[in-house]
DSSP file (Angstrom, degrees, kcal/mol; ACC not computed):
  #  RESIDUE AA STRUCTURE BP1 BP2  ACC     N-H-->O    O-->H-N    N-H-->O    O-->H-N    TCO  KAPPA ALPHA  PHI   PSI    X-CA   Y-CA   Z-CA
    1    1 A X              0   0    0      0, 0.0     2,-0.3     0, 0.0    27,-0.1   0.000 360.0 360.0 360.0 120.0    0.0    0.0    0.0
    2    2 A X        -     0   0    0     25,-0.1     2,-0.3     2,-0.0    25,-0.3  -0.840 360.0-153.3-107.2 160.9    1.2    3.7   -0.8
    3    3 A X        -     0   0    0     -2,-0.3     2,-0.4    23,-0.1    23,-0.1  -0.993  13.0-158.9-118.4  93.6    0.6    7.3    0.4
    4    4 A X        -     0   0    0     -2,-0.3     2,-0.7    21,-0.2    21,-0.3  -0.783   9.1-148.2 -97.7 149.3    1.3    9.9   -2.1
    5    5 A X        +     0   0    0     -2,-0.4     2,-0.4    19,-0.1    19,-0.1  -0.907  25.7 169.9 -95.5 108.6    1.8   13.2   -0.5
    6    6 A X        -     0   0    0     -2,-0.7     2,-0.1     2,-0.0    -2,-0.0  -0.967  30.4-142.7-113.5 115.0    0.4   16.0   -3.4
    7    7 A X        +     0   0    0     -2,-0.4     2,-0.3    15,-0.1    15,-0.0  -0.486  31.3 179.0 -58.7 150.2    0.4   19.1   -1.5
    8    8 A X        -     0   0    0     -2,-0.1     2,-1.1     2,-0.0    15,-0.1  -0.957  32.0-109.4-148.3 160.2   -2.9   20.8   -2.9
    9    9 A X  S    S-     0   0    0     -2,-0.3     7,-0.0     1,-0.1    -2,-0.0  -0.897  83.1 -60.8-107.0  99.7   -4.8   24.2   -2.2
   10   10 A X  S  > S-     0   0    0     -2,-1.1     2,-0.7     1,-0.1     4,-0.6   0.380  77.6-172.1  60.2   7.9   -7.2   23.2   -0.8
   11   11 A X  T  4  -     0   0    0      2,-0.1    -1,-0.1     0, 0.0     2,-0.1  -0.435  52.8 -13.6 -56.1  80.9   -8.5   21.0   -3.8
   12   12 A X  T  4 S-     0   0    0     -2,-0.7     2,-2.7     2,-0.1     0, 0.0   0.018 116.3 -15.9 132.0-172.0  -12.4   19.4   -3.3
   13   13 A X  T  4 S+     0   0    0     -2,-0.1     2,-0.3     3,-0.0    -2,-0.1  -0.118  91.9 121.0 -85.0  43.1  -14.5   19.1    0.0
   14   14 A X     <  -     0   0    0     -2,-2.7    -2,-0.1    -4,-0.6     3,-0.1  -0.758  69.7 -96.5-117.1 156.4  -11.9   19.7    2.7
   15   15 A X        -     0   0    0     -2,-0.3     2,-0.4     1,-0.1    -1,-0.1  -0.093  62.1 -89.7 -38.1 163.1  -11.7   22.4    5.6
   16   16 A X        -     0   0    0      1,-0.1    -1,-0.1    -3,-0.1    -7,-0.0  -0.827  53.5-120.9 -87.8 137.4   -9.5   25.0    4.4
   17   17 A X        -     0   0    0     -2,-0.4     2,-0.3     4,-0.1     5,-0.1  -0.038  22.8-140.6 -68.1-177.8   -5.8   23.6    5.6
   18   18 A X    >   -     0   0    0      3,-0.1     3,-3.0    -3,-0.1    -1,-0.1  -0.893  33.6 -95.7-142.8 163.7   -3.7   25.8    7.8
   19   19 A X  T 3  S+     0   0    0      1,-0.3    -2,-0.0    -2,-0.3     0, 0.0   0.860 129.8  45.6 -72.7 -28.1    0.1   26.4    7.7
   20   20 A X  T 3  S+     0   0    0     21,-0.0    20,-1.7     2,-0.0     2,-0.4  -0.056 109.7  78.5-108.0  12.3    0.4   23.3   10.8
   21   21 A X  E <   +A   39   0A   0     -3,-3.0     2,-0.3    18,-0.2    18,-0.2  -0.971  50.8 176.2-146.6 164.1   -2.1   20.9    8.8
   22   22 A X  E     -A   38   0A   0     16,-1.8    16,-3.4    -2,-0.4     2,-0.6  -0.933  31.0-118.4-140.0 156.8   -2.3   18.5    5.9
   23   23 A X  E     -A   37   0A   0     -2,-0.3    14,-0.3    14,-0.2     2,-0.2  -0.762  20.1-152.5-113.4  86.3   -4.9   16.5    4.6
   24   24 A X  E     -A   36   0A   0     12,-1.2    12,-1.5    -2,-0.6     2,-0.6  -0.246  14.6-178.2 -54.8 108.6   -4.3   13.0    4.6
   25   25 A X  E     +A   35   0A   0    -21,-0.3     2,-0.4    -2,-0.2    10,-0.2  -0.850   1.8 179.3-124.2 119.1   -6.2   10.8    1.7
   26   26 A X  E     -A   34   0A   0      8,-2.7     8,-2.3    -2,-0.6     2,-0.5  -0.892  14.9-153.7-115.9 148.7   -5.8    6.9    1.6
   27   27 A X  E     -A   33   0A   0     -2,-0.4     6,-0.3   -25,-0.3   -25,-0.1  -0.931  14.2-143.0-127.5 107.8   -7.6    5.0   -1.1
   28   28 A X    >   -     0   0    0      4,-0.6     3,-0.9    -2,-0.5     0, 0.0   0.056  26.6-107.2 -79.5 155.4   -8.3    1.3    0.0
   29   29 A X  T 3  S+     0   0    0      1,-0.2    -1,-0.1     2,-0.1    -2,-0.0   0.866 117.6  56.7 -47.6 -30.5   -8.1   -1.5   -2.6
   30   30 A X  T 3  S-     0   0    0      1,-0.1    -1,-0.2     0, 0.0    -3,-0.0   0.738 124.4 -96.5 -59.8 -23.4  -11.8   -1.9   -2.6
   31   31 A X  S <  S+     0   0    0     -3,-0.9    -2,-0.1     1,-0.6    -1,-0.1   0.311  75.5 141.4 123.0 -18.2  -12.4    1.7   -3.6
   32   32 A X        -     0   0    0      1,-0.1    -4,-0.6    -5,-0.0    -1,-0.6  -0.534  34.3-161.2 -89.2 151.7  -13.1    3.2   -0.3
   33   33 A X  E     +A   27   0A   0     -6,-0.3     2,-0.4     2,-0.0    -6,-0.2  -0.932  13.2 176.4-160.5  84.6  -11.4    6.8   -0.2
   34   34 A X  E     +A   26   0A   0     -8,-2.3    -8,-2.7    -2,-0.2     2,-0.3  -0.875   2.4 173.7 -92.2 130.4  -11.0    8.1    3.6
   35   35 A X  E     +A   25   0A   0     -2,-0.4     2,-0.3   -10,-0.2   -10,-0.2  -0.916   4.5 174.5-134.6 161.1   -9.3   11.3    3.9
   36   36 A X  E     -A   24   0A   0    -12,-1.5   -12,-1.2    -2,-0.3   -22,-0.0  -0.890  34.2 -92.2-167.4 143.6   -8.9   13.3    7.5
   37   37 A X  E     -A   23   0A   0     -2,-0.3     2,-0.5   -14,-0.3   -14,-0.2  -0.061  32.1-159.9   2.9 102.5   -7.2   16.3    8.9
   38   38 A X  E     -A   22   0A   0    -16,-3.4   -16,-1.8     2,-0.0     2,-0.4  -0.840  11.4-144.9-134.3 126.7   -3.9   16.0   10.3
   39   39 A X  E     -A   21   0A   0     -2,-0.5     2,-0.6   -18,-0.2   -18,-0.2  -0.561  23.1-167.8 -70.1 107.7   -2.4   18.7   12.9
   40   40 A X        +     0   0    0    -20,-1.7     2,-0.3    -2,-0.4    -2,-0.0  -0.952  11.2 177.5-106.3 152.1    1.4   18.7   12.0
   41   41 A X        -     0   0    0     -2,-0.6   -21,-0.0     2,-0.2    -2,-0.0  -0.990  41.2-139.3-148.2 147.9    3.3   20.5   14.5
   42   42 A X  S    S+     0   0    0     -2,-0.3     2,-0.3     2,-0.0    -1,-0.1   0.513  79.2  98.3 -95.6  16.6    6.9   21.1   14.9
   43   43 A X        +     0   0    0     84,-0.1    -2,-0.2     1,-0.0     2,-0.2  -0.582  47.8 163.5 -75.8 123.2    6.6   20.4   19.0
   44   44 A X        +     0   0    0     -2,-0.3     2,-0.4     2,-0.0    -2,-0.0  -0.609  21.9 107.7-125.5-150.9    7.6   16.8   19.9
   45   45 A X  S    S-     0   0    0     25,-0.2     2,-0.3    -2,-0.2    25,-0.2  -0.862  76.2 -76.3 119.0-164.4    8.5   15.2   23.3
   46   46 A X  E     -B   69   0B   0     23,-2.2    23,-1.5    -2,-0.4     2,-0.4  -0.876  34.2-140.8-132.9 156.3    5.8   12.6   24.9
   47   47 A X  E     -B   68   0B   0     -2,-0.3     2,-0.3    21,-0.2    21,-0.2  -0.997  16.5-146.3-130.0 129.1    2.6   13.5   26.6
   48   48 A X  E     -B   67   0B   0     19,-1.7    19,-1.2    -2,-0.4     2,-0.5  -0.909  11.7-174.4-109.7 113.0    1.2   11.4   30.0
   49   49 A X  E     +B   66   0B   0     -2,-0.3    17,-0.2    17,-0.2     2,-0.2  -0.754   9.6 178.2 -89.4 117.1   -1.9   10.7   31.0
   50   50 A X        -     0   0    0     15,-1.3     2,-0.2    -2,-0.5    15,-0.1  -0.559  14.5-174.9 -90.3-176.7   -2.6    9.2   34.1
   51   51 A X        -     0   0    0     -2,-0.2    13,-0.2    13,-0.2    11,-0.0  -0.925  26.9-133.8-151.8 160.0   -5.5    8.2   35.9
   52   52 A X  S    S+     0   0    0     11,-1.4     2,-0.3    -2,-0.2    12,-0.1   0.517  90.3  35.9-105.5  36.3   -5.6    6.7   39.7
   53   53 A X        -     0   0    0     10,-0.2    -1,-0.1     1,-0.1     3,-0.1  -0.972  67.4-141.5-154.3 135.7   -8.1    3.7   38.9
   54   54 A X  S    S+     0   0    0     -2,-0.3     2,-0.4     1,-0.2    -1,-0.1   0.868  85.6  32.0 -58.2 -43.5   -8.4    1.7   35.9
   55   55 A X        -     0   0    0     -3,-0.1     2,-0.2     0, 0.0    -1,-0.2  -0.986  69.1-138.3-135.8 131.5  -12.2    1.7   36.3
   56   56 A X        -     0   0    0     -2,-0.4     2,-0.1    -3,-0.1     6,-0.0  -0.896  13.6-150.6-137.3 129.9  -14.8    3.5   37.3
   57   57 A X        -     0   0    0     -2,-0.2     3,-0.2     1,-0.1    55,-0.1  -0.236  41.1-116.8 -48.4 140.9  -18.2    4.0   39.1
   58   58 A X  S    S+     0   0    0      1,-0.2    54,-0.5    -2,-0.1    -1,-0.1   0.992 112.0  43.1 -67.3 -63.2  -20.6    6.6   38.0
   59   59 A X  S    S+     0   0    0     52,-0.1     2,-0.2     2,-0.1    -1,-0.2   0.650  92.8  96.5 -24.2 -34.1  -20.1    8.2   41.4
   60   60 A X  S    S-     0   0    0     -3,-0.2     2,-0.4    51,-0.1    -4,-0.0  -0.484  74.1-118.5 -96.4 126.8  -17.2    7.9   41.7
   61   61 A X        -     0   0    0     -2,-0.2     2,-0.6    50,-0.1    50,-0.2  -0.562  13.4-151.2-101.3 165.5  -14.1   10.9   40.8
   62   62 A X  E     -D  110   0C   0     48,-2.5    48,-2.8    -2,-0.4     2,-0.5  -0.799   9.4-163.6-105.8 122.3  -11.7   10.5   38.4
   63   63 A X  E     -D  109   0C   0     -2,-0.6   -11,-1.4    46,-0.2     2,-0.3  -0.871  10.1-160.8-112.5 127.4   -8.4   12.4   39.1
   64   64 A X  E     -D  108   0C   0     44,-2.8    44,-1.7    -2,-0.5     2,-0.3  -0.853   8.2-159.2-116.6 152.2   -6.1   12.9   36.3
   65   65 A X  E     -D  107   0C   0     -2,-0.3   -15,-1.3    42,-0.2     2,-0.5  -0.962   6.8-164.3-127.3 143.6   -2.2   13.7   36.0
   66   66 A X  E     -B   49   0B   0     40,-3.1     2,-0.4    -2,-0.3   -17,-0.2  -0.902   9.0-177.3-139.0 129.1   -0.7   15.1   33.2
   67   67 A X  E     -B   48   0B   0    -19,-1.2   -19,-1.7    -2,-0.5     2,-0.3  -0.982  11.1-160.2-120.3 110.8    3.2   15.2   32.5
   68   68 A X  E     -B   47   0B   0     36,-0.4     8,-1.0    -2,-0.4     2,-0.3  -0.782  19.0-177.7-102.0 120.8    4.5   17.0   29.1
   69   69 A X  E     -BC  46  75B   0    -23,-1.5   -23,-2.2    -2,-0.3     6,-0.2  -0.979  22.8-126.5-141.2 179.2    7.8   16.0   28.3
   70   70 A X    >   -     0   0    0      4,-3.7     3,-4.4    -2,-0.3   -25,-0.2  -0.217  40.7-100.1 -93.0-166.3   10.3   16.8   25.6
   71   71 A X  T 3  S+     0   0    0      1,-0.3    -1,-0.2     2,-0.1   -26,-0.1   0.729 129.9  59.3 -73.0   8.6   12.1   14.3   23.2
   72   72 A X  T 3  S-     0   0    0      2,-0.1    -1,-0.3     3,-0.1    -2,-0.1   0.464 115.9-122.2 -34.6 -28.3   14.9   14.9   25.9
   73   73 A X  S <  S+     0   0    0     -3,-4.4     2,-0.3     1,-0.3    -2,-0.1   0.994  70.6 133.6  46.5  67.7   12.6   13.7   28.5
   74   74 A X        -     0   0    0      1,-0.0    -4,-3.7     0, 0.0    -1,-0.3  -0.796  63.8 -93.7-111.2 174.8   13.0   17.1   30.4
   75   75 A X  B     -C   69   0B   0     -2,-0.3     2,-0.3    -6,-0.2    -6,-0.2  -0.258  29.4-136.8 -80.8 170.8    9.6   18.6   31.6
   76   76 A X        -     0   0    0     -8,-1.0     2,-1.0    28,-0.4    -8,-0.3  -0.968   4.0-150.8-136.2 133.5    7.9   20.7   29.8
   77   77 A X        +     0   0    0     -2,-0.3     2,-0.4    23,-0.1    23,-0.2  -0.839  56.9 111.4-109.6 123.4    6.0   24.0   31.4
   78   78 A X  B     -E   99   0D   0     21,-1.5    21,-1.9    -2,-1.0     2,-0.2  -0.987  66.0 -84.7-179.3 171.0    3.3   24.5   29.2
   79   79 A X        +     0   0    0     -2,-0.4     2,-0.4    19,-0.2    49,-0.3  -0.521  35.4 177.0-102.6 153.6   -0.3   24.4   28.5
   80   80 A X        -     0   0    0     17,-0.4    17,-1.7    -2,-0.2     2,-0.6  -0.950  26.7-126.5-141.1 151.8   -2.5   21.5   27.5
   81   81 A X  E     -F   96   0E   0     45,-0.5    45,-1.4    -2,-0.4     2,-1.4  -0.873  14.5-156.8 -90.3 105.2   -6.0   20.7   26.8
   82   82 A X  E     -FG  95 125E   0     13,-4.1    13,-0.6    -2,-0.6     2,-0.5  -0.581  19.6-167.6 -87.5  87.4   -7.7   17.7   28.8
   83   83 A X  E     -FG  94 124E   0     -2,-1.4    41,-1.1    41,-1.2     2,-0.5  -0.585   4.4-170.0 -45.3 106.4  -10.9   16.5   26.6
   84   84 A X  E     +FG  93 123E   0      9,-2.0     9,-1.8    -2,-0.5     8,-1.3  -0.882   6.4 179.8-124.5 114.5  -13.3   14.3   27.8
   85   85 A X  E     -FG  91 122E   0     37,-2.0    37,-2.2    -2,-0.5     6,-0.2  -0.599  24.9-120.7-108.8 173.7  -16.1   12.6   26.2
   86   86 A X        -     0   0    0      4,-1.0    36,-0.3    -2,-0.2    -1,-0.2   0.257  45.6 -92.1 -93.8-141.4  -18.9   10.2   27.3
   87   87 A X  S    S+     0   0    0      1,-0.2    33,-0.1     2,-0.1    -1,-0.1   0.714 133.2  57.8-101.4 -10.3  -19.3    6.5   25.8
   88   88 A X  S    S-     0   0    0      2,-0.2    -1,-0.2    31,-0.1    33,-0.1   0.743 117.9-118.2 -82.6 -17.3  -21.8    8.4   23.1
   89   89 A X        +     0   0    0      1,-0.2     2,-0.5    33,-0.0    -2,-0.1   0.875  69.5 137.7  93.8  49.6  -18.4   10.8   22.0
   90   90 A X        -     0   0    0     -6,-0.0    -4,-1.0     0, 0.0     2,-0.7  -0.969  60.4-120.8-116.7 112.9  -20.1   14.0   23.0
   91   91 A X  E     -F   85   0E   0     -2,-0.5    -6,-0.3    -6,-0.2     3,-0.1  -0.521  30.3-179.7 -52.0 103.7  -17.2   16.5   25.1
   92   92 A X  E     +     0   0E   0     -8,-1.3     2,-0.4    -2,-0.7    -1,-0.2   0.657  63.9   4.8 -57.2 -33.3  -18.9   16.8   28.0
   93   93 A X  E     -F   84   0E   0     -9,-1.8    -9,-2.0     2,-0.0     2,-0.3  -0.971  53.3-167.3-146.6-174.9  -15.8   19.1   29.4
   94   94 A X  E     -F   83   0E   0     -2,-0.4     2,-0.5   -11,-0.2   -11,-0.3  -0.959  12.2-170.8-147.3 132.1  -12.6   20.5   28.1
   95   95 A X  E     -F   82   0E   0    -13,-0.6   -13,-4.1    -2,-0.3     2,-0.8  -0.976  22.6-140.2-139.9 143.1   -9.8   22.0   30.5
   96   96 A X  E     -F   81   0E   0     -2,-0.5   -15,-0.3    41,-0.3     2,-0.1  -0.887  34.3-165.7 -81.9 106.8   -6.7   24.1   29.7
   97   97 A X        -     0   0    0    -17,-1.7   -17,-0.4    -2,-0.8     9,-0.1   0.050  14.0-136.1 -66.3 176.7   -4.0   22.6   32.3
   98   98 A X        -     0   0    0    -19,-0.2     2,-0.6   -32,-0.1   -19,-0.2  -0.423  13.1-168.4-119.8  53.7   -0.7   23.9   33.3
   99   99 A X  B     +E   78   0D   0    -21,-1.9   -21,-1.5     5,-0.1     2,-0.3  -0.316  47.8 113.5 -84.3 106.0    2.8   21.6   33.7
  100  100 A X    >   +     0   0    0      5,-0.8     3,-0.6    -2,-0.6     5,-0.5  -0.969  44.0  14.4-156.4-163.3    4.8   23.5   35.1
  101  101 A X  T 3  S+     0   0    0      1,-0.4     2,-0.2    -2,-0.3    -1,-0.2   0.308 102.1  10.0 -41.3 163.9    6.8   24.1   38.4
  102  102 A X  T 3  S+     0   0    0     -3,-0.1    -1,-0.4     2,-0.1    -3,-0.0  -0.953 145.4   2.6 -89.6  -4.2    7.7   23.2   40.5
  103  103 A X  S <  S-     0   0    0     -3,-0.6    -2,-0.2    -2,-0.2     3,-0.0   0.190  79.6-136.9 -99.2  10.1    6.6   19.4   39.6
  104  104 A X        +     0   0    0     -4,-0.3   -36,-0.4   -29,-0.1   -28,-0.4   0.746  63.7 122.8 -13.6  69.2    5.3   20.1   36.1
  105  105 A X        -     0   0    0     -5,-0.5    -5,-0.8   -38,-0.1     2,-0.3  -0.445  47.0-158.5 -95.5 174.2    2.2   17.8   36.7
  106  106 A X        -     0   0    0     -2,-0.2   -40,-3.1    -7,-0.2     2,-0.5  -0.862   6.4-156.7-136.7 158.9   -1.0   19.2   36.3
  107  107 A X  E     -D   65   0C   0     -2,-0.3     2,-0.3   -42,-0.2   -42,-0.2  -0.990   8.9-173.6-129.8 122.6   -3.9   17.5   38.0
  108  108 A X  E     -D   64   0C   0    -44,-1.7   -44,-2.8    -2,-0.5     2,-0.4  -0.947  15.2-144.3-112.7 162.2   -8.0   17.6   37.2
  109  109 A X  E     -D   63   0C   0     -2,-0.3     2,-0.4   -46,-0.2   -46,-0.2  -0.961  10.4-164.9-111.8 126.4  -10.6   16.3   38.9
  110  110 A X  E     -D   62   0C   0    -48,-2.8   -48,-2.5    -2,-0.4     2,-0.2  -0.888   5.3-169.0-124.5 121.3  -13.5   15.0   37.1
  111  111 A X        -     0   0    0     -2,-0.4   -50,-0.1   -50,-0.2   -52,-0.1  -0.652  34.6-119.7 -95.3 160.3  -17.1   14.3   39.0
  112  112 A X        -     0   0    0    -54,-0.5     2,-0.3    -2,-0.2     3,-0.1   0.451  33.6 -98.8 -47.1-149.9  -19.6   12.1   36.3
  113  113 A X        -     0   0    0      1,-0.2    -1,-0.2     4,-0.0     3,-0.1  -0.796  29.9-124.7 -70.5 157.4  -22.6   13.7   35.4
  114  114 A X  S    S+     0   0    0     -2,-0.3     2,-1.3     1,-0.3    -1,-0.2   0.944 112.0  53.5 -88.8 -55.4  -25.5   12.2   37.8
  115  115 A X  S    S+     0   0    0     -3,-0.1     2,-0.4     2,-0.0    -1,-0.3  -0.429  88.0 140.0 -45.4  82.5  -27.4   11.3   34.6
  116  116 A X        -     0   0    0     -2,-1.3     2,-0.3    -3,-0.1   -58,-0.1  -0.997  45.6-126.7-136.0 146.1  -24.6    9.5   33.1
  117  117 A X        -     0   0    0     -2,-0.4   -29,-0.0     1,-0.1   -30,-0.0  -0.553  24.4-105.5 -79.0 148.4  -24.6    6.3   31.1
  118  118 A X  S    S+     0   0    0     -2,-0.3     2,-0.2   -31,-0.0    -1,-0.1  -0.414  71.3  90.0 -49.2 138.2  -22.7    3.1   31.6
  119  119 A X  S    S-     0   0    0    -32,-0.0     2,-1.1    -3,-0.0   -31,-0.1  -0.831  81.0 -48.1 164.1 173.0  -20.1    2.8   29.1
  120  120 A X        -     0   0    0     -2,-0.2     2,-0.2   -33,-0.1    -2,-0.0  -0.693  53.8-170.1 -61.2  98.1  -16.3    3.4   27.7
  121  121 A X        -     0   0    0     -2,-1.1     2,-0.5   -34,-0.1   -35,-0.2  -0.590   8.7-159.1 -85.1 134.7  -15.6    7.4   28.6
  122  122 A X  E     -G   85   0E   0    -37,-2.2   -37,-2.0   -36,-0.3     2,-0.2  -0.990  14.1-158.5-141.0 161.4  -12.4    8.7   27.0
  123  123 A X  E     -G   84   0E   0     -2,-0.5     2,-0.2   -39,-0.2   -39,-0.2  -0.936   7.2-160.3-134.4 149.7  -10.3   11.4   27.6
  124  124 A X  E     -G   83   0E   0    -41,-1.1   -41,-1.2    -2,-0.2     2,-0.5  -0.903  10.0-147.6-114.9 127.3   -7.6   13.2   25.0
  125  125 A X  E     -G   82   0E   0    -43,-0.2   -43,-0.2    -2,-0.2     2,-0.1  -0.974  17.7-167.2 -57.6 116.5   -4.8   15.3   25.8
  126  126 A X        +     0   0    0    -45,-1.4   -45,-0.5    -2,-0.5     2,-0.2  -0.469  11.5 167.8 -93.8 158.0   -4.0   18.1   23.2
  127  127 A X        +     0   0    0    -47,-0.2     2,-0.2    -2,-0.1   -47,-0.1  -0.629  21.7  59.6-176.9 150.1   -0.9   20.1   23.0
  128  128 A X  S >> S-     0   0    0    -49,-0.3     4,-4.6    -2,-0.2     3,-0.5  -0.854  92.1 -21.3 111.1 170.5    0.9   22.5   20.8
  129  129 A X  T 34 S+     0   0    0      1,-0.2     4,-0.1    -2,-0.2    -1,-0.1   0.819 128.2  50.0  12.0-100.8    0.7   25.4   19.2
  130  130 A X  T >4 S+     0   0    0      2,-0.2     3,-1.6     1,-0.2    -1,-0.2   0.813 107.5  58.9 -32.4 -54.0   -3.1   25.8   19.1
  131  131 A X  G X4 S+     0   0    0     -3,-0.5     3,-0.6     1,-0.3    -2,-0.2   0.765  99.5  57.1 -80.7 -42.7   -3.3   25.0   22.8
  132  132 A X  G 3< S+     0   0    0     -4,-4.6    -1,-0.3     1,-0.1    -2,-0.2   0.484 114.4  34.4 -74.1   7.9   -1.3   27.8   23.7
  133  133 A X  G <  S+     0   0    0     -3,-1.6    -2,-0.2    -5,-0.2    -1,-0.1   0.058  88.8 117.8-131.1  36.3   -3.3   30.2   22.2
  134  134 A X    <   -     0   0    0     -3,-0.6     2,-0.5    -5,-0.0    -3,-0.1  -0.285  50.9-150.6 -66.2 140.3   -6.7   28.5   22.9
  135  135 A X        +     0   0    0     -2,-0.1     2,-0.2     2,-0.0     3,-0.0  -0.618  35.6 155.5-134.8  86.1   -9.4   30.8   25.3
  136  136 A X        -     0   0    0     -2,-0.5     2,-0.1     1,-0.1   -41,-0.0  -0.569  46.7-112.4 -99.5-179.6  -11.3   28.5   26.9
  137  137 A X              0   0    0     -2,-0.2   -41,-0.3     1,-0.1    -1,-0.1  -0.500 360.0 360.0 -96.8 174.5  -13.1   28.5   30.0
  138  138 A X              0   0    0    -43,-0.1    -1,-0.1    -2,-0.1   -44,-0.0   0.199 360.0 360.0-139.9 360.0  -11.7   26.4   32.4
């Protein structure tokens, strides 16, 4: 299977790109043509998500840790976005973190909703660019 890269302006039913994205388009043997968005950014390093339970109760909160580091492994003081969606994928919250001194963790706390379904919940960590000049609520 190959991926040819044709940079294109913008060329049939995509978002308009941006100077940090490309539009990735693979075309399956069958036919099938998936194409999607892709954030390149010239930040690397690792991003960690913790959590301090594998599993979880609807009652119950979920405390996250988050450690940015670079491809050095030194920390990283900088801002992140923590995403969280339900089992449907609808963000239920979004929060702009911090890592920085003097441990550059950052910690949230997240309570369920009391109407919440059973079900696989995911959370995303973002970071770059974008995220440092994001204005979200927090």
């Amino acid at each position: 299977m190959s991926f040819p890269f044709e940079p294109t302006s913008n060329g049939g039913n995509f978002p308009p790109a941006q100077a940090e994205d490309i539009i990735v388009v693979v075309t399956f043997p069958n036919g099938v043509i998936r194409s999607a968005l892709v954030e390149v950014s010239p930040e690397n390093g690792f991003i960690y998500l913790q959590t301090d339970k594998p599993i979880y109760k609807v009652e119950d909160t979920v405390r996250f840790r988050v450690l940015r580091l670079d491809r050095h492994l030194r920390p990283l003081s900088e801002h992140v976005l923590l995403r969280i969606s339900n089992h449907q994928k609808i963000k239920v919250e979004e929060a702009v973190l911090v890592t920085g001194p003097p441990m550059h963790i950052a910690e949230h706390r997240f309570n369920f909703p009391l109407i919440a379904k059973p079900g696989t919940w995911t959370a995303d960590v973002l970071y770059g660019p974008k995220v440092n000049k994001c204005d979200l609520k927090t």
